[in-house]
PyMOL commands that place a pseudoatom at each C-alpha (Angstrom):
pseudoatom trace, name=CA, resn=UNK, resi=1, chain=A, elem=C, hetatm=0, pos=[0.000, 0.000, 0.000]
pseudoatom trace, name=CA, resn=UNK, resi=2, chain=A, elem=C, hetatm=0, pos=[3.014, 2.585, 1.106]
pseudoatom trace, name=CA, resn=UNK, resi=3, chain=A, elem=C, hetatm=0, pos=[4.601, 1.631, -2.182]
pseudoatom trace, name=CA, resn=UNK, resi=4, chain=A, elem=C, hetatm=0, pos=[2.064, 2.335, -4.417]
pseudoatom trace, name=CA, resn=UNK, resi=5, chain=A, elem=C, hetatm=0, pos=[1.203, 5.534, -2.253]
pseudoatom trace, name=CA, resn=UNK, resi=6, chain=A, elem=C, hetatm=0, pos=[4.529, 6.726, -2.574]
pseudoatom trace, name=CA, resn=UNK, resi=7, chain=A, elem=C, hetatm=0, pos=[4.663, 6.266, -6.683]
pseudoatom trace, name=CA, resn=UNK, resi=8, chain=A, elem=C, hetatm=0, pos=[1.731, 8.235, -6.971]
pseudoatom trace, name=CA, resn=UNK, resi=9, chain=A, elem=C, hetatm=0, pos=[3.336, 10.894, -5.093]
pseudoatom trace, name=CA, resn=UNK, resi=10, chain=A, elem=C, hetatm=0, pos=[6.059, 10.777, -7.298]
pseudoatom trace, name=CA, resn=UNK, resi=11, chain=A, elem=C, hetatm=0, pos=[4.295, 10.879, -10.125]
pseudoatom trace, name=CA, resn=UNK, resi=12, chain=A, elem=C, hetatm=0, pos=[2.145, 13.920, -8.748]
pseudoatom trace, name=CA, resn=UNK, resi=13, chain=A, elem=C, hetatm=0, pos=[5.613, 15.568, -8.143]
pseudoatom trace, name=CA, resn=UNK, resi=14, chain=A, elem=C, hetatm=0, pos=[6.962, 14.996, -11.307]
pseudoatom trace, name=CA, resn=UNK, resi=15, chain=A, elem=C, hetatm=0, pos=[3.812, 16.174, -13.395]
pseudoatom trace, name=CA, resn=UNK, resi=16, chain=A, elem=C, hetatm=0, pos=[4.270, 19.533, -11.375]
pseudoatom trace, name=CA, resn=UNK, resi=17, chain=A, elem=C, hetatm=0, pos=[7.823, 19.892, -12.145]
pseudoatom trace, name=CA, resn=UNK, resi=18, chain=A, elem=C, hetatm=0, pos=[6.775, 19.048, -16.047]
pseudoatom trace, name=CA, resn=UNK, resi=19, chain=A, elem=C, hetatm=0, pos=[4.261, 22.046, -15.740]
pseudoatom trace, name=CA, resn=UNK, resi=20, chain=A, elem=C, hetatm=0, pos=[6.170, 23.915, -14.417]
pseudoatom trace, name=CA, resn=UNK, resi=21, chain=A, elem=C, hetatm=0, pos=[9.088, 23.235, -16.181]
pseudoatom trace, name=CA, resn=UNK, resi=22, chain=A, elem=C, hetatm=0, pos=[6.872, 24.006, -19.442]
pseudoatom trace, name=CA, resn=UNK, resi=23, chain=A, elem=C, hetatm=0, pos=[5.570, 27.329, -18.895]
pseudoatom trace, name=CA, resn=UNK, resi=24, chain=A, elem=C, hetatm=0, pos=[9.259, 29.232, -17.383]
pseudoatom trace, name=CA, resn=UNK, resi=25, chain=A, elem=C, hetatm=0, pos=[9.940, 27.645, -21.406]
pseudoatom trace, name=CA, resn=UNK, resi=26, chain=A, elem=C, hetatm=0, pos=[6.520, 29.767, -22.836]
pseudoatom trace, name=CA, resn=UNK, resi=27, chain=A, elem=C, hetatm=0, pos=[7.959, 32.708, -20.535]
pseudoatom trace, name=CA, resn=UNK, resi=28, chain=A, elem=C, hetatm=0, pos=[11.482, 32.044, -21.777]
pseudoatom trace, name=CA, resn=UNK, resi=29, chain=A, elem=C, hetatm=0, pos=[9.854, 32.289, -25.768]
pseudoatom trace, name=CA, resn=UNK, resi=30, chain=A, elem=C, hetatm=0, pos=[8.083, 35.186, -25.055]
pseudoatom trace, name=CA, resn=UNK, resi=31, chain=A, elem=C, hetatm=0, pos=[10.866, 37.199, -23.762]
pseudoatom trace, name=CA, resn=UNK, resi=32, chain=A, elem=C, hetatm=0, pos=[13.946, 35.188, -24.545]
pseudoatom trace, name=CA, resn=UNK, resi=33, chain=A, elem=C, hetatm=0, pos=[14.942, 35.909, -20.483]
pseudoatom trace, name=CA, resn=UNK, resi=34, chain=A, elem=C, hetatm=0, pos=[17.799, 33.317, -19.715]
pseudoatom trace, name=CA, resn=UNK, resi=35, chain=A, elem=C, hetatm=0, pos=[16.320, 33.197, -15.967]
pseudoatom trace, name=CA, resn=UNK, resi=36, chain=A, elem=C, hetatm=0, pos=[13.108, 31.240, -17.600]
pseudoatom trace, name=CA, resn=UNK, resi=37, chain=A, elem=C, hetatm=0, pos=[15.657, 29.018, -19.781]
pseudoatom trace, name=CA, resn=UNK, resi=38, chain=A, elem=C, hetatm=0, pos=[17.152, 28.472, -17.052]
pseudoatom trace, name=CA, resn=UNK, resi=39, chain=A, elem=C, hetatm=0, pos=[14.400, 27.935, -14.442]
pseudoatom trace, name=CA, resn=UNK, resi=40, chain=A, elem=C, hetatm=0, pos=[12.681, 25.636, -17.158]
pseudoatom trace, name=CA, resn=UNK, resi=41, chain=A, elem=C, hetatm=0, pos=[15.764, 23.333, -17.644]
pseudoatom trace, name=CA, resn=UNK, resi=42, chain=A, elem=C, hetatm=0, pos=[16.222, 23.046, -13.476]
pseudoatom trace, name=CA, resn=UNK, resi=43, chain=A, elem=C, hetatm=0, pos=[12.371, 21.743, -13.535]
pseudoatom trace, name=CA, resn=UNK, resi=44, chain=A, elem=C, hetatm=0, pos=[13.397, 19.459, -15.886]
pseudoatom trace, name=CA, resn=UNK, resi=45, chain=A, elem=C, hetatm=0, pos=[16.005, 18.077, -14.194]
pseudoatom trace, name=CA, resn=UNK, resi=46, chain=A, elem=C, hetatm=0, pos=[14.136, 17.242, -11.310]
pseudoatom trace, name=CA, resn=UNK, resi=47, chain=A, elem=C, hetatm=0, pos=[11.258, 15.384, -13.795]
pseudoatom trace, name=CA, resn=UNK, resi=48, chain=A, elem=C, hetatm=0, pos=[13.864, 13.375, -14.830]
pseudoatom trace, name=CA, resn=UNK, resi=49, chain=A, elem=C, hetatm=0, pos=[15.355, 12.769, -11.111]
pseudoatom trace, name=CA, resn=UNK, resi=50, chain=A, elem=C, hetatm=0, pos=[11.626, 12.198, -9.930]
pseudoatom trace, name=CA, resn=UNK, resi=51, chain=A, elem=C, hetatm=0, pos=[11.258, 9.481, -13.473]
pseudoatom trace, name=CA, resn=UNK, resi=52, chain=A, elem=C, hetatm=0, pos=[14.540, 7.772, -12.207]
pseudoatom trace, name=CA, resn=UNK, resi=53, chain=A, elem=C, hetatm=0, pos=[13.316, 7.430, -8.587]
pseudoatom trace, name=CA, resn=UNK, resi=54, chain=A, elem=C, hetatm=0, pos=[9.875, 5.833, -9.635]
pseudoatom trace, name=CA, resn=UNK, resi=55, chain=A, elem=C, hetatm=0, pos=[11.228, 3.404, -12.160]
pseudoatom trace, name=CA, resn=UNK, resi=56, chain=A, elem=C, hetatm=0, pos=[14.451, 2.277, -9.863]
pseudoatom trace, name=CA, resn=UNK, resi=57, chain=A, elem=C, hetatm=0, pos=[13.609, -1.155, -8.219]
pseudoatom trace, name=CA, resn=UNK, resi=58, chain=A, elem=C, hetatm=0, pos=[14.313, -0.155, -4.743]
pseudoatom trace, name=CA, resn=UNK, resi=59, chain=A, elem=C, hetatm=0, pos=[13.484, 3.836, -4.226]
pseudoatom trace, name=CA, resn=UNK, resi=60, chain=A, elem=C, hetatm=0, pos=[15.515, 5.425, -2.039]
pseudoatom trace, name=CA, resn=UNK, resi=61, chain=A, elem=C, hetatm=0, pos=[15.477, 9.104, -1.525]
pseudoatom trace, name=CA, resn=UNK, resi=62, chain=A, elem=C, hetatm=0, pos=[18.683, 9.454, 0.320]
pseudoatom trace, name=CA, resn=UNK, resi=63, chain=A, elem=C, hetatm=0, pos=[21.034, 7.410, -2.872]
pseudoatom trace, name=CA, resn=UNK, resi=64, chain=A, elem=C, hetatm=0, pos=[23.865, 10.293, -3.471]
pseudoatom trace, name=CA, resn=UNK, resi=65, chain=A, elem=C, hetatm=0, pos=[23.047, 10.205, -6.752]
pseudoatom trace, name=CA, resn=UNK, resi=66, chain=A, elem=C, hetatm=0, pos=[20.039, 11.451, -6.671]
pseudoatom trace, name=CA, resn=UNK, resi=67, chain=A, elem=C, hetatm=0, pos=[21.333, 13.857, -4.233]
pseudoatom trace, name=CA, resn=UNK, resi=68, chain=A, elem=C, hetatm=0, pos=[23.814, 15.088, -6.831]
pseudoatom trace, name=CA, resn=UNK, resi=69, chain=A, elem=C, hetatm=0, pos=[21.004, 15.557, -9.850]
pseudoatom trace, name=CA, resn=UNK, resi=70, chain=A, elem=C, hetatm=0, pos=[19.424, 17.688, -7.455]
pseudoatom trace, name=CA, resn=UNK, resi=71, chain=A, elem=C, hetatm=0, pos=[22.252, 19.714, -6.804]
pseudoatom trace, name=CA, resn=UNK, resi=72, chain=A, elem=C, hetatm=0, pos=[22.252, 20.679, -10.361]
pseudoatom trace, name=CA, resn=UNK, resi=73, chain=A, elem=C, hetatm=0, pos=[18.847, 21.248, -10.626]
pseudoatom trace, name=CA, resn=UNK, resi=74, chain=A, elem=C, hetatm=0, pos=[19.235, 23.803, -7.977]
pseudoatom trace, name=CA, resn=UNK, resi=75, chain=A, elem=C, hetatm=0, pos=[22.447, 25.113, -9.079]
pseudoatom trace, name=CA, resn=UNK, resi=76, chain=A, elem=C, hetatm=0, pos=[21.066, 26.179, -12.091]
pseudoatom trace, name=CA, resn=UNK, resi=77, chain=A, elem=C, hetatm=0, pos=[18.043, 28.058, -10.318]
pseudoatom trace, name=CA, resn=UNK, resi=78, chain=A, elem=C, hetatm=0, pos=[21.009, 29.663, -8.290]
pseudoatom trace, name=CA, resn=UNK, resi=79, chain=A, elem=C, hetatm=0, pos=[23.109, 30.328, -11.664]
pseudoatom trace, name=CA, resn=UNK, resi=80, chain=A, elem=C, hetatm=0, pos=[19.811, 32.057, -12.995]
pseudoatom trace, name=CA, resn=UNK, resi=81, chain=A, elem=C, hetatm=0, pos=[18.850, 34.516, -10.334]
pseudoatom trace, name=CA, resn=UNK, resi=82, chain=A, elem=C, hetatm=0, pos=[22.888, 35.538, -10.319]
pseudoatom trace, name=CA, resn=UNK, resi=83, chain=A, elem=C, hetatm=0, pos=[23.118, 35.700, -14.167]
pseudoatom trace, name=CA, resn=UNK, resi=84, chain=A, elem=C, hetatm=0, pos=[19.912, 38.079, -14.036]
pseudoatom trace, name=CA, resn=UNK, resi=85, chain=A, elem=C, hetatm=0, pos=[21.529, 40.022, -10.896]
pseudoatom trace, name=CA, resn=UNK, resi=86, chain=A, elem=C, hetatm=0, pos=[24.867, 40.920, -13.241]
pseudoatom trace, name=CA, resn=UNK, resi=87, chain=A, elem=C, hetatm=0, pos=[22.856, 41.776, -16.263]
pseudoatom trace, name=CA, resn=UNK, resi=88, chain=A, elem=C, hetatm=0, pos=[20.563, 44.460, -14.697]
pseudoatom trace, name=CA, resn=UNK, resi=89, chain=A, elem=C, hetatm=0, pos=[24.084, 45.904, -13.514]
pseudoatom trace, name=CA, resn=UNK, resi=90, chain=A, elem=C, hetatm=0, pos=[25.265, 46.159, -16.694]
for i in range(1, 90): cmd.bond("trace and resi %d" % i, "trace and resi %d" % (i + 1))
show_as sticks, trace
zoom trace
C-alpha cells in the first residue's frame, strides 16, 4: 500500500515539475529571459530525477546520486537569479 502511495506521489511531483518546467519555457519564448531558460531546464532536471526514482527497483530518496542531480537542478536556479543580478548591472 506505502509503495504504491509513494509512486503516486512521485508521479504527482513529477507532473508539477513538467508544468512547471513548461511554462518558465513559454515565458522564456516570449521574452527570450535566460532566468526562464534556465528555471525551465532546473524543472526538468528534477522530472527526470523524480522518473529515475519511480522506475528504480528499490526507491531510495537518500542514494547520493540522486542527491547530486538535485544539486544541479538547484544550481542552475542559483546560476539564474545571479546571471539576471549581473545583467541588470550592466
Amino acid at each position: 500500500m506505502m509503495a504504491a502511495l509513494n509512486l503516486i506521489l512521485i508521479g504527482a511531483i513529477s507532473m508539477t515539475s513538467l508544468v512547471a518546467s513548461a511554462f518558465f519555457f513559454r515565458f522564456w519564448r516570449e521574452t527570450r529571459d535566460r532566468l526562464f531558460l534556465l528555471f525551465s531546464l532546473a524543472f526538468a532536471v528534477d522530472v527526470f530525477d523524480r522518473i529515475g526514482l519511480a522506475l528504480s527497483e528499490r526507491p531510495n530518496e537518500g542514494h547520493p546520486l540522486l542527491h547530486l542531480v538535485r544539486f544541479v537542478s538547484f544550481a542552475l536556479i542559483i546560476l539564474a537569479i545571479i546571471d539576471k543580478n549581473r545583467s541588470r548591472r550592466g
